[in-house]
C-alpha positions in Angstrom: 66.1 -33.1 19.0 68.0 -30.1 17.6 66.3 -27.5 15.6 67.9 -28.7 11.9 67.1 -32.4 12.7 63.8 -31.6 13.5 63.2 -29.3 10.7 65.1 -32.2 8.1 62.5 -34.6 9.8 59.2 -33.3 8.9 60.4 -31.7 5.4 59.0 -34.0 3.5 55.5 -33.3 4.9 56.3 -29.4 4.1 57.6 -30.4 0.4 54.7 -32.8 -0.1 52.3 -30.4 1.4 53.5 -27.8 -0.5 52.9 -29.4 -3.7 49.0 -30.4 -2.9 48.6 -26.6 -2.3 50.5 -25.4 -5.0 48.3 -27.9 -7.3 45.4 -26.8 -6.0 45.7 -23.3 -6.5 46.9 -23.8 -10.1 44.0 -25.6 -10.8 41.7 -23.1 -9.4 43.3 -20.5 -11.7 43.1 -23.0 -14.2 39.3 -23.7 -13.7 38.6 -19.4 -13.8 40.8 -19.0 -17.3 38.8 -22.3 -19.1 35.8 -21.4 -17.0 35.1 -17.6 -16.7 31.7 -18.4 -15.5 32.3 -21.2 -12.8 30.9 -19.1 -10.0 27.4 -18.5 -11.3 27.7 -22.4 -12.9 28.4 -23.6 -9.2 25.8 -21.5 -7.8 23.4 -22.8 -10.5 24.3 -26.4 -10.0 23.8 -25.4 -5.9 20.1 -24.1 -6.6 19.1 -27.5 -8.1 20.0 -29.1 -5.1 18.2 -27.2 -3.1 15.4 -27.1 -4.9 14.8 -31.1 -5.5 15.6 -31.5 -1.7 12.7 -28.6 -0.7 10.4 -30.0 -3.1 11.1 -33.3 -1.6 10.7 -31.4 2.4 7.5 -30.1 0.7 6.0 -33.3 -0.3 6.9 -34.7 3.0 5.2 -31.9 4.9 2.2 -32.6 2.8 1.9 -35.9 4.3 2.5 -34.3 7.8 5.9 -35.1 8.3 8.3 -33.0 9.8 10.9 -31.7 8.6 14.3 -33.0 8.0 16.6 -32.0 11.0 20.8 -31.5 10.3 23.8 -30.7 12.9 26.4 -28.5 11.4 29.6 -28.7 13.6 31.0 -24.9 13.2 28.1 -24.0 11.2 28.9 -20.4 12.6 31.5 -19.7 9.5 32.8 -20.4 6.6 32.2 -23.5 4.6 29.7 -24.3 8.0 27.7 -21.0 7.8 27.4 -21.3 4.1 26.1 -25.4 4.2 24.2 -24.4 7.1 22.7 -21.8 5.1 21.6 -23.8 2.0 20.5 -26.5 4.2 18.3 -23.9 5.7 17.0 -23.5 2.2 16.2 -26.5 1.6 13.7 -27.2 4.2 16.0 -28.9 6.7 15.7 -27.9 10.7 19.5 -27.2 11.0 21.4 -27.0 14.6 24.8 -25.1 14.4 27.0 -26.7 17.4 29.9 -24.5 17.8 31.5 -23.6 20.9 30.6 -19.8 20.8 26.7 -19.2 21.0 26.7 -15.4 20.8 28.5 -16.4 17.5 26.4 -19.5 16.6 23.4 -16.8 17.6 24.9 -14.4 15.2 25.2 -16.8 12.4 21.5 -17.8 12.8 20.1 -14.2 12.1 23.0 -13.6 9.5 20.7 -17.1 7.6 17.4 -15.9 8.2 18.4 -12.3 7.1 19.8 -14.1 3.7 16.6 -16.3 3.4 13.7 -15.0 4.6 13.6 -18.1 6.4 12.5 -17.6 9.9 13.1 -20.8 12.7 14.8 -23.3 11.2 18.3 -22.5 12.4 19.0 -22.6 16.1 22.7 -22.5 18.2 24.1 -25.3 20.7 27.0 -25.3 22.3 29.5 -27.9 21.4 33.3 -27.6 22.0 34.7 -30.7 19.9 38.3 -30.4 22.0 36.0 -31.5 25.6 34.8 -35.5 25.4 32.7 -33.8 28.8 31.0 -30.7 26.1 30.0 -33.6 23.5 28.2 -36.0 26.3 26.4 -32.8 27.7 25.7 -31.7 23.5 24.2 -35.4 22.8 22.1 -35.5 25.7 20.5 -31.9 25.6 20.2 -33.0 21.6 18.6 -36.2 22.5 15.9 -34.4 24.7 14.8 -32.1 22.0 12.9 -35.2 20.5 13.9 -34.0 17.5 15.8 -37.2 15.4 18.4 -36.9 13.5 19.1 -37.3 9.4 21.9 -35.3 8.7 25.5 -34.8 10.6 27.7 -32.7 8.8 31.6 -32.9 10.8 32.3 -29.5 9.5 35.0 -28.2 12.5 38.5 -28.6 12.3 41.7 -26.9 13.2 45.1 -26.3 10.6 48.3 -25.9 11.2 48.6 -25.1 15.2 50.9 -24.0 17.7 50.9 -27.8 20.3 48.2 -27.7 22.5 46.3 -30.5 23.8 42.6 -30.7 24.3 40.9 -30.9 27.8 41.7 -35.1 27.9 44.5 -35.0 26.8 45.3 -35.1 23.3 47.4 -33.0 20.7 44.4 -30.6 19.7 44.3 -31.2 16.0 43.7 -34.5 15.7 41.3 -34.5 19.0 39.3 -32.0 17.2 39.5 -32.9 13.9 39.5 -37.1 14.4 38.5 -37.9 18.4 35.9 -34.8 18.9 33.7 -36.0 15.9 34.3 -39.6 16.6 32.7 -39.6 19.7 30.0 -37.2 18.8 29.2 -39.2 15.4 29.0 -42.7 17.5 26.8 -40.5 20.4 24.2 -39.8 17.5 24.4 -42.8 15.1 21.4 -44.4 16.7 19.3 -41.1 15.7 20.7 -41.4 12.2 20.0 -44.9 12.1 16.2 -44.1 12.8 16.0 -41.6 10.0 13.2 -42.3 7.7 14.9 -40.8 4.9 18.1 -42.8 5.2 20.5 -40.8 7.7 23.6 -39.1 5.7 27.2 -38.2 7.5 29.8 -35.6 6.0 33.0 -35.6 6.9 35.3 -33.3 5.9 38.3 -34.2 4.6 41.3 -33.1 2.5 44.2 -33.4 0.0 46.5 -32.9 3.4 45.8 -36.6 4.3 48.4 -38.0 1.6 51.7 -37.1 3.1 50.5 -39.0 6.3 51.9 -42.7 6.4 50.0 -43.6 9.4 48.8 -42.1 12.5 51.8 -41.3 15.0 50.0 -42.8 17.9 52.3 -42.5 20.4 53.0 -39.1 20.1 49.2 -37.9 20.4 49.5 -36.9 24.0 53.2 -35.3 23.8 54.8 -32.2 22.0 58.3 -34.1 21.6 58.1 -34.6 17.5 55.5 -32.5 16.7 54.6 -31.2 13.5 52.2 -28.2 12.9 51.4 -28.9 9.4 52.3 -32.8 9.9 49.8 -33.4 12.5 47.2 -32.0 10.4 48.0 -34.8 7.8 47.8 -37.5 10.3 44.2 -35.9 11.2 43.2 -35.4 7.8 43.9 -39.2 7.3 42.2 -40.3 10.0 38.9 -38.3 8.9 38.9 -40.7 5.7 40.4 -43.7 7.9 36.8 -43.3 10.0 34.9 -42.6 7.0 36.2 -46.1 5.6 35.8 -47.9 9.0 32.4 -46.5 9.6 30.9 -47.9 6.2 31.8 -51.0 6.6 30.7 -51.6 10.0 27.4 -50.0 8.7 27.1 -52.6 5.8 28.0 -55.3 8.6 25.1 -54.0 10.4 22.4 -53.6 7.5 22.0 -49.8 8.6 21.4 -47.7 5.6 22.8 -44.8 7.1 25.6 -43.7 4.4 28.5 -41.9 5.5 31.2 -39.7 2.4 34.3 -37.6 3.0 34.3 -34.3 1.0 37.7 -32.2 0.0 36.5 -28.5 0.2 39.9 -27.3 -1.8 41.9 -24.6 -0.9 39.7 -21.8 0.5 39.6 -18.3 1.9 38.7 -19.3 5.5 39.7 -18.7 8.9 41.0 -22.4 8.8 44.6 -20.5 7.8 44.2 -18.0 11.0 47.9 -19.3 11.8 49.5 -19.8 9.0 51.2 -17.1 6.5 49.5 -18.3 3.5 46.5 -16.3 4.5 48.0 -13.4 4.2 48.1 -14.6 0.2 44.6 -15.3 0.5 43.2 -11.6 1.8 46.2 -10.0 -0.6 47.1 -9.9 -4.5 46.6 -14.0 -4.7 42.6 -13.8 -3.6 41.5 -14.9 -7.1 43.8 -18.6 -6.9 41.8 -19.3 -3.4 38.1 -20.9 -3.5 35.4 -18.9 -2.0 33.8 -20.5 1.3 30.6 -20.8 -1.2 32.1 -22.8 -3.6 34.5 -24.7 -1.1 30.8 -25.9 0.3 29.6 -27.4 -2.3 31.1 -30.7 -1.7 29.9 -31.2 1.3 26.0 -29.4 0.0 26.0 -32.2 -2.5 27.0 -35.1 -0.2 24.1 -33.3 1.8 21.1 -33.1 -0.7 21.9 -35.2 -4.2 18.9 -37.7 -4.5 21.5 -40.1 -6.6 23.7 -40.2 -4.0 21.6 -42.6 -1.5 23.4 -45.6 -1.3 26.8 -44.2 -1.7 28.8 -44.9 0.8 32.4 -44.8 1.7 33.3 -42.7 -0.6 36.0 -39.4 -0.6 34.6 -36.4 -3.3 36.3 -33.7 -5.1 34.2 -31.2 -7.0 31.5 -33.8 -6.6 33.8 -36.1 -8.2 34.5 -39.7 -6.7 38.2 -39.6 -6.2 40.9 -41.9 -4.8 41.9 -41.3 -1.8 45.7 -42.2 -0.4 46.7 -45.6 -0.2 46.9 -45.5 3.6 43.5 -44.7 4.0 42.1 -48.0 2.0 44.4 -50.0 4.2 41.7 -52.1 6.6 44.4 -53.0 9.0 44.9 -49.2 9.4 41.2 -48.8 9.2 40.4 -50.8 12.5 43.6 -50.1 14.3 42.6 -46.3 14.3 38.6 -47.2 15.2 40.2 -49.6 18.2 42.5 -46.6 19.5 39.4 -44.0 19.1 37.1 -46.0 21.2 39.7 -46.8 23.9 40.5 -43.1 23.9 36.9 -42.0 23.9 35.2 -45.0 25.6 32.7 -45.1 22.5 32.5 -47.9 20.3 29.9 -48.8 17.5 26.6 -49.3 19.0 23.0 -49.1 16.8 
Protein backbone atom coordinates (compact mmCIF):
# COMPACT_ATOMS: atom_id res chain seq x y z
CA UNK A 1 0.00 0.00 0.00
CA UNK A 2 1.50 3.29 -1.04
CA UNK A 3 2.06 6.05 1.37
CA UNK A 4 -1.04 8.40 0.06
CA UNK A 5 -3.39 5.40 -0.03
CA UNK A 6 -2.57 4.52 3.22
CA UNK A 7 -2.66 7.85 4.70
CA UNK A 8 -6.40 8.48 2.49
CA UNK A 9 -7.31 5.12 4.30
CA UNK A 10 -7.20 5.84 7.94
CA UNK A 11 -8.09 9.75 7.56
CA UNK A 12 -11.29 9.42 8.68
CA UNK A 13 -10.10 7.99 12.05
CA UNK A 14 -7.60 11.23 12.12
CA UNK A 15 -10.57 13.66 11.18
CA UNK A 16 -13.01 11.87 13.51
CA UNK A 17 -10.39 11.68 16.21
CA UNK A 18 -9.53 14.96 15.76
CA UNK A 19 -12.91 16.30 16.48
CA UNK A 20 -13.46 14.15 19.86
CA UNK A 21 -10.15 15.93 21.07
CA UNK A 22 -10.85 19.18 19.81
CA UNK A 23 -14.43 18.90 21.72
CA UNK A 24 -12.96 17.84 24.52
CA UNK A 25 -10.62 20.49 25.09
CA UNK A 26 -13.24 23.13 24.27
CA UNK A 27 -15.29 21.90 26.77
CA UNK A 28 -12.68 21.90 29.35
CA UNK A 29 -12.06 25.54 28.68
CA UNK A 30 -15.59 25.91 28.58
CA UNK A 31 -16.03 24.18 32.06
CA UNK A 32 -12.96 26.70 33.64
CA UNK A 33 -14.67 30.15 32.05
CA UNK A 34 -18.50 28.99 33.56
CA UNK A 35 -16.70 27.24 36.40
CA UNK A 36 -13.79 29.22 37.82
CA UNK A 37 -13.84 27.00 40.84
CA UNK A 38 -14.16 23.42 39.34
CA UNK A 39 -10.90 22.31 40.73
CA UNK A 40 -11.58 22.81 44.40
CA UNK A 41 -15.48 21.69 43.55
CA UNK A 42 -14.00 18.32 42.16
CA UNK A 43 -11.69 18.01 44.87
CA UNK A 44 -14.62 18.68 47.30
CA UNK A 45 -16.99 16.28 45.57
CA UNK A 46 -13.59 13.70 45.80
CA UNK A 47 -13.37 14.16 49.70
CA UNK A 48 -16.96 12.97 50.17
CA UNK A 49 -16.20 9.88 48.61
CA UNK A 50 -13.62 9.19 50.49
CA UNK A 51 -14.93 9.95 53.45
CA UNK A 52 -18.39 7.78 53.26
CA UNK A 53 -16.19 4.87 51.93
CA UNK A 54 -13.58 5.19 55.17
CA UNK A 55 -16.34 5.63 57.50
CA UNK A 56 -17.84 2.64 55.91
CA UNK A 57 -13.84 0.69 56.21
CA UNK A 58 -14.21 2.03 59.74
CA UNK A 59 -17.39 0.41 60.67
CA UNK A 60 -16.31 -2.67 59.08
CA UNK A 61 -13.05 -2.81 61.11
CA UNK A 62 -15.21 -2.38 64.08
CA UNK A 63 -16.74 -5.60 63.46
CA UNK A 64 -13.24 -7.03 62.85
CA UNK A 65 -13.24 -7.13 59.26
CA UNK A 66 -10.47 -6.47 57.24
CA UNK A 67 -10.06 -4.10 55.10
CA UNK A 68 -11.18 -3.72 51.62
CA UNK A 69 -8.24 -4.80 49.20
CA UNK A 70 -8.08 -3.00 45.36
CA UNK A 71 -5.55 -3.78 42.31
CA UNK A 72 -4.60 -0.66 40.42
CA UNK A 73 -3.07 -1.71 37.04
CA UNK A 74 -0.34 1.28 36.44
CA UNK A 75 -1.14 2.68 39.76
CA UNK A 76 2.58 3.94 39.58
CA UNK A 77 1.31 7.33 37.57
CA UNK A 78 -1.01 9.39 36.51
CA UNK A 79 -4.67 8.88 36.72
CA UNK A 80 -3.29 5.20 38.49
CA UNK A 81 -1.09 7.00 41.15
CA UNK A 82 -3.69 9.49 41.86
CA UNK A 83 -6.86 6.59 42.31
CA UNK A 84 -4.47 4.56 43.96
CA UNK A 85 -3.89 7.35 46.22
CA UNK A 86 -7.43 8.17 47.20
CA UNK A 87 -8.22 4.63 47.47
CA UNK A 88 -5.43 4.57 49.96
CA UNK A 89 -7.49 7.12 51.73
CA UNK A 90 -10.18 5.57 51.97
CA UNK A 91 -9.20 2.60 53.89
CA UNK A 92 -8.74 0.20 51.01
CA UNK A 93 -5.47 -2.29 50.98
CA UNK A 94 -4.44 -1.17 47.42
CA UNK A 95 -1.80 -3.34 45.19
CA UNK A 96 -0.15 -1.21 42.28
CA UNK A 97 0.71 -3.92 39.43
CA UNK A 98 2.85 -2.26 37.06
CA UNK A 99 5.68 -3.69 35.28
CA UNK A 100 8.42 -1.39 36.98
CA UNK A 101 8.74 -2.16 40.86
CA UNK A 102 11.46 0.41 41.69
CA UNK A 103 8.72 2.67 40.11
CA UNK A 104 5.64 0.93 41.67
CA UNK A 105 8.02 1.13 44.99
CA UNK A 106 8.47 4.82 44.32
CA UNK A 107 4.84 5.44 43.91
CA UNK A 108 4.06 3.75 47.20
CA UNK A 109 6.23 6.10 49.47
CA UNK A 110 5.26 9.16 47.11
CA UNK A 111 1.11 7.87 48.81
CA UNK A 112 2.18 7.41 52.16
CA UNK A 113 4.32 10.72 52.12
CA UNK A 114 0.91 12.45 50.77
CA UNK A 115 -1.23 10.55 53.45
CA UNK A 116 0.26 9.79 56.47
CA UNK A 117 -0.97 6.51 55.66
CA UNK A 118 1.64 3.89 56.36
CA UNK A 119 1.06 0.02 54.77
CA UNK A 120 -1.71 -0.06 52.72
CA UNK A 121 0.00 0.40 49.45
CA UNK A 122 2.33 -2.34 48.19
CA UNK A 123 4.07 -2.94 44.39
CA UNK A 124 3.66 -6.21 42.19
CA UNK A 125 4.92 -6.77 39.17
CA UNK A 126 2.53 -7.14 36.27
CA UNK A 127 3.47 -6.47 32.55
CA UNK A 128 -0.10 -6.57 30.79
CA UNK A 129 1.74 -7.04 27.11
CA UNK A 130 3.03 -11.02 28.70
CA UNK A 131 -0.18 -13.55 29.08
CA UNK A 132 3.11 -15.60 31.03
CA UNK A 133 3.63 -12.03 33.63
CA UNK A 134 -0.37 -12.07 34.34
CA UNK A 135 -0.53 -16.15 35.22
CA UNK A 136 2.67 -15.64 37.40
CA UNK A 137 0.76 -11.93 38.88
CA UNK A 138 -2.63 -14.01 39.66
CA UNK A 139 -1.02 -16.74 41.34
CA UNK A 140 1.52 -14.79 43.60
CA UNK A 141 -1.95 -12.55 44.18
CA UNK A 142 -3.87 -15.62 44.93
CA UNK A 143 -1.32 -16.73 47.64
CA UNK A 144 -1.42 -13.55 49.59
CA UNK A 145 -4.93 -14.80 50.96
CA UNK A 146 -5.88 -11.55 50.59
CA UNK A 147 -9.51 -11.52 48.38
CA UNK A 148 -10.29 -9.29 46.16
CA UNK A 149 -13.18 -6.28 45.93
CA UNK A 150 -11.86 -3.86 43.67
CA UNK A 151 -9.97 -4.17 40.10
CA UNK A 152 -9.38 -1.03 38.63
CA UNK A 153 -7.89 -1.68 34.50
CA UNK A 154 -6.12 1.54 34.71
CA UNK A 155 -2.90 0.67 32.02
CA UNK A 156 -3.12 1.39 28.52
CA UNK A 157 -0.96 2.44 25.72
CA UNK A 158 -1.93 5.61 22.86
CA UNK A 159 -0.96 6.09 19.73
CA UNK A 160 2.24 3.75 19.16
CA UNK A 161 4.89 3.06 16.83
CA UNK A 162 3.66 -1.22 15.66
CA UNK A 163 4.93 -3.49 18.09
CA UNK A 164 3.54 -6.66 19.16
CA UNK A 165 3.40 -7.96 22.60
CA UNK A 166 5.34 -11.10 23.80
CA UNK A 167 2.24 -13.67 22.14
CA UNK A 168 1.83 -12.10 19.52
CA UNK A 169 -0.42 -9.31 19.18
CA UNK A 170 -0.31 -5.65 17.90
CA UNK A 171 0.57 -4.06 21.50
CA UNK A 172 -2.24 -1.63 21.92
CA UNK A 173 -4.96 -3.64 21.85
CA UNK A 174 -2.97 -6.65 23.73
CA UNK A 175 -2.47 -4.27 26.47
CA UNK A 176 -5.28 -2.23 26.46
CA UNK A 177 -8.14 -5.17 25.54
CA UNK A 178 -6.29 -8.94 25.84
CA UNK A 179 -3.82 -8.00 28.98
CA UNK A 180 -6.81 -7.02 31.16
CA UNK A 181 -9.07 -9.57 29.75
CA UNK A 182 -7.21 -12.31 30.90
CA UNK A 183 -6.13 -10.75 34.15
CA UNK A 184 -9.89 -9.68 34.92
CA UNK A 185 -11.23 -13.44 34.17
CA UNK A 186 -7.86 -14.80 36.40
CA UNK A 187 -9.34 -12.73 39.37
CA UNK A 188 -13.21 -12.73 38.89
CA UNK A 189 -13.63 -15.58 41.25
CA UNK A 190 -11.99 -13.31 44.07
CA UNK A 191 -14.35 -10.56 43.09
CA UNK A 192 -17.13 -12.80 43.04
CA UNK A 193 -16.31 -13.71 46.88
CA UNK A 194 -16.27 -10.07 47.95
CA UNK A 195 -18.57 -9.44 50.74
CA UNK A 196 -19.02 -5.99 49.79
CA UNK A 197 -20.10 -6.68 46.27
CA UNK A 198 -16.81 -6.80 44.04
CA UNK A 199 -16.54 -3.50 41.60
CA UNK A 200 -14.41 -3.55 38.14
CA UNK A 201 -13.25 -0.21 36.35
CA UNK A 202 -12.31 -0.17 33.12
CA UNK A 203 -11.03 2.58 31.49
CA UNK A 204 -12.39 3.67 28.53
CA UNK A 205 -12.59 6.62 26.13
CA UNK A 206 -14.22 9.03 23.55
CA UNK A 207 -11.52 7.29 21.02
CA UNK A 208 -13.79 4.14 20.81
CA UNK A 209 -16.36 5.98 18.36
CA UNK A 210 -14.48 6.13 15.16
CA UNK A 211 -13.89 2.30 15.54
CA UNK A 212 -16.52 0.23 13.37
CA UNK A 213 -15.46 -3.04 14.60
CA UNK A 214 -12.38 -4.65 15.67
CA UNK A 215 -9.95 -5.43 12.69
CA UNK A 216 -9.34 -8.86 13.77
CA UNK A 217 -7.26 -10.09 11.25
CA UNK A 218 -4.89 -7.65 11.29
CA UNK A 219 -4.10 -7.93 15.22
CA UNK A 220 -1.03 -10.00 14.70
CA UNK A 221 0.43 -8.03 11.47
CA UNK A 222 1.73 -4.42 10.78
CA UNK A 223 0.26 -4.43 7.05
CA UNK A 224 -2.74 -1.69 7.63
CA UNK A 225 -1.79 -0.40 10.70
CA UNK A 226 -3.04 2.64 12.21
CA UNK A 227 -1.28 4.32 15.25
CA UNK A 228 -4.16 6.32 16.38
CA UNK A 229 -6.70 3.79 14.58
CA UNK A 230 -5.68 0.92 16.57
CA UNK A 231 -6.19 2.76 19.70
CA UNK A 232 -9.92 3.16 18.60
CA UNK A 233 -10.44 -0.42 17.90
CA UNK A 234 -8.95 -0.94 21.60
CA UNK A 235 -10.76 1.65 23.15
CA UNK A 236 -13.91 -0.12 21.73
CA UNK A 237 -13.18 -3.27 22.73
CA UNK A 238 -12.66 -1.97 26.56
CA UNK A 239 -16.54 -1.05 26.45
CA UNK A 240 -17.24 -4.16 24.07
CA UNK A 241 -15.87 -6.36 27.36
CA UNK A 242 -17.50 -4.07 29.80
CA UNK A 243 -20.93 -4.86 27.93
CA UNK A 244 -20.15 -8.62 27.58
CA UNK A 245 -18.95 -9.01 31.01
CA UNK A 246 -22.30 -7.61 32.62
CA UNK A 247 -24.32 -9.69 31.01
CA UNK A 248 -22.70 -12.83 31.61
CA UNK A 249 -22.55 -11.67 35.23
CA UNK A 250 -26.44 -11.17 35.38
CA UNK A 251 -26.61 -14.66 33.61
CA UNK A 252 -24.67 -15.96 36.47
CA UNK A 253 -26.48 -14.14 39.48
CA UNK A 254 -22.92 -12.76 40.56
CA UNK A 255 -23.28 -9.31 42.00
CA UNK A 256 -20.01 -8.28 41.06
CA UNK A 257 -20.71 -4.93 38.85
CA UNK A 258 -18.44 -3.98 36.29
CA UNK A 259 -18.51 0.30 34.59
CA UNK A 260 -16.23 1.86 31.94
CA UNK A 261 -15.04 5.39 32.84
CA UNK A 262 -13.83 8.18 30.16
CA UNK A 263 -11.00 10.12 32.08
CA UNK A 264 -11.17 13.13 29.26
CA UNK A 265 -8.34 14.60 27.72
CA UNK A 266 -5.49 14.72 30.32
CA UNK A 267 -1.87 15.80 30.96
CA UNK A 268 -0.47 12.27 31.20
CA UNK A 269 2.28 10.33 29.94
CA UNK A 270 -0.43 8.42 27.84
CA UNK A 271 0.59 11.16 24.93
CA UNK A 272 4.56 10.21 25.40
CA UNK A 273 4.38 9.66 21.49
CA UNK A 274 2.31 11.82 20.11
CA UNK A 275 2.96 15.76 19.35
CA UNK A 276 -0.08 16.86 21.16
CA UNK A 277 1.89 16.68 24.38
CA UNK A 278 3.96 19.02 23.52
CA UNK A 279 0.51 21.31 23.70
CA UNK A 280 -0.15 19.88 26.97
CA UNK A 281 3.44 20.82 28.88
CA UNK A 282 3.30 24.29 26.62
CA UNK A 283 0.94 27.57 26.24
CA UNK A 284 -2.32 25.07 25.91
CA UNK A 285 -1.75 23.40 29.68
CA UNK A 286 -4.95 25.09 31.01
CA UNK A 287 -7.50 23.25 27.92
CA UNK A 288 -5.89 19.74 29.29
CA UNK A 289 -7.49 17.98 32.52
CA UNK A 290 -5.22 17.41 35.43
CA UNK A 291 -4.39 13.55 36.20
CA UNK A 292 -6.60 14.52 39.60
CA UNK A 293 -9.48 15.42 37.96
CA UNK A 294 -9.13 12.97 34.98
CA UNK A 295 -9.41 10.26 38.13
CA UNK A 296 -12.29 11.05 39.23
CA UNK A 297 -14.33 8.93 37.08
CA UNK A 298 -12.89 6.07 37.75
CA UNK A 299 -12.59 7.25 42.09
CA UNK A 300 -16.42 7.46 41.75
CA UNK A 301 -17.04 4.16 39.92
CA UNK A 302 -14.65 3.05 42.82
CA UNK A 303 -16.29 4.39 46.17
CA UNK A 304 -20.11 5.91 45.30
CA UNK A 305 -22.41 3.90 47.78
CA UNK A 306 -25.40 4.61 45.02
CA UNK A 307 -23.64 3.08 42.47
CA UNK A 308 -24.03 -0.73 43.71
CA UNK A 309 -26.00 -2.30 41.39
CA UNK A 310 -24.91 -0.37 38.41
CA UNK A 311 -23.65 -2.26 36.03
CA UNK A 312 -22.71 -2.03 32.41
CA UNK A 313 -22.58 1.23 32.31
CA UNK A 314 -19.81 3.85 30.29
CA UNK A 315 -19.40 7.48 32.68
CA UNK A 316 -18.35 10.86 31.83
CA UNK A 317 -17.82 13.31 34.63
CA UNK A 318 -19.84 10.83 36.68
CA UNK A 319 -22.38 11.10 34.10
CA UNK A 320 -24.06 7.93 32.48
CA UNK A 321 -23.42 8.42 28.83
CA UNK A 322 -24.02 6.64 25.64
CA UNK A 323 -21.58 4.93 24.36
CA UNK A 324 -21.06 4.26 20.29
CA UNK A 325 -23.45 2.24 18.59
CA UNK A 326 -20.93 -0.51 17.92
CA UNK A 327 -20.30 -1.15 21.35
CA UNK A 328 -24.14 -1.96 22.26
CA UNK A 329 -24.13 -4.37 19.38
CA UNK A 330 -24.36 -8.10 21.26
CA UNK A 331 -23.32 -9.77 18.16
CA UNK A 332 -20.13 -7.59 18.38
CA UNK A 333 -20.24 -8.06 22.10
CA UNK A 334 -19.66 -12.00 21.98
CA UNK A 335 -17.74 -12.16 18.82
CA UNK A 336 -14.94 -10.09 20.62
CA UNK A 337 -15.38 -12.26 24.13
CA UNK A 338 -15.10 -15.58 21.79
CA UNK A 339 -11.83 -14.16 20.00
CA UNK A 340 -10.36 -12.99 23.61
CA UNK A 341 -10.72 -16.36 25.14
CA UNK A 342 -9.36 -18.32 22.12
CA UNK A 343 -6.49 -15.84 22.09
CA UNK A 344 -5.95 -15.96 25.84
CA UNK A 345 -7.27 -19.56 26.65
CA UNK A 346 -9.51 -17.77 29.46
CA UNK A 347 -13.10 -17.91 29.33
CA UNK A 348 -15.80 -16.99 31.97
CA UNK A 349 -15.44 -19.14 34.92
CA UNK A 350 -17.03 -18.24 38.66
Amino acid sequence: MSGLTKKTKYLPYFIALGVVGVTELGLNVWQRRKQPDIEAQSKKRLQSWIDQAKATAAASAESGASPRVAIVTGGNAGLGLHTSKALVEAGYRVIIACRSVKKGAEAVKAIEEQTGIKGMASVMALDLSSFESINAFSVEFKLLGLGLDLLVNNAGLMDIPFTLTADGFESQFGVNHLGHYKLTLALLPLLHNSKQGGRIVVLSSAAMYPSQGIPYLQLRSKPGYSRLGSYSHSKLANMLFVKALKRRLVAAGSNVTVNAAHPGTCRTDLFATNQITNLAKGPAKGMFRSPEEGAMSTIYLALAPELEGVSGEYFFDQCVRMPSSVALDEEQQDILWAKSAEYTGVDFKL
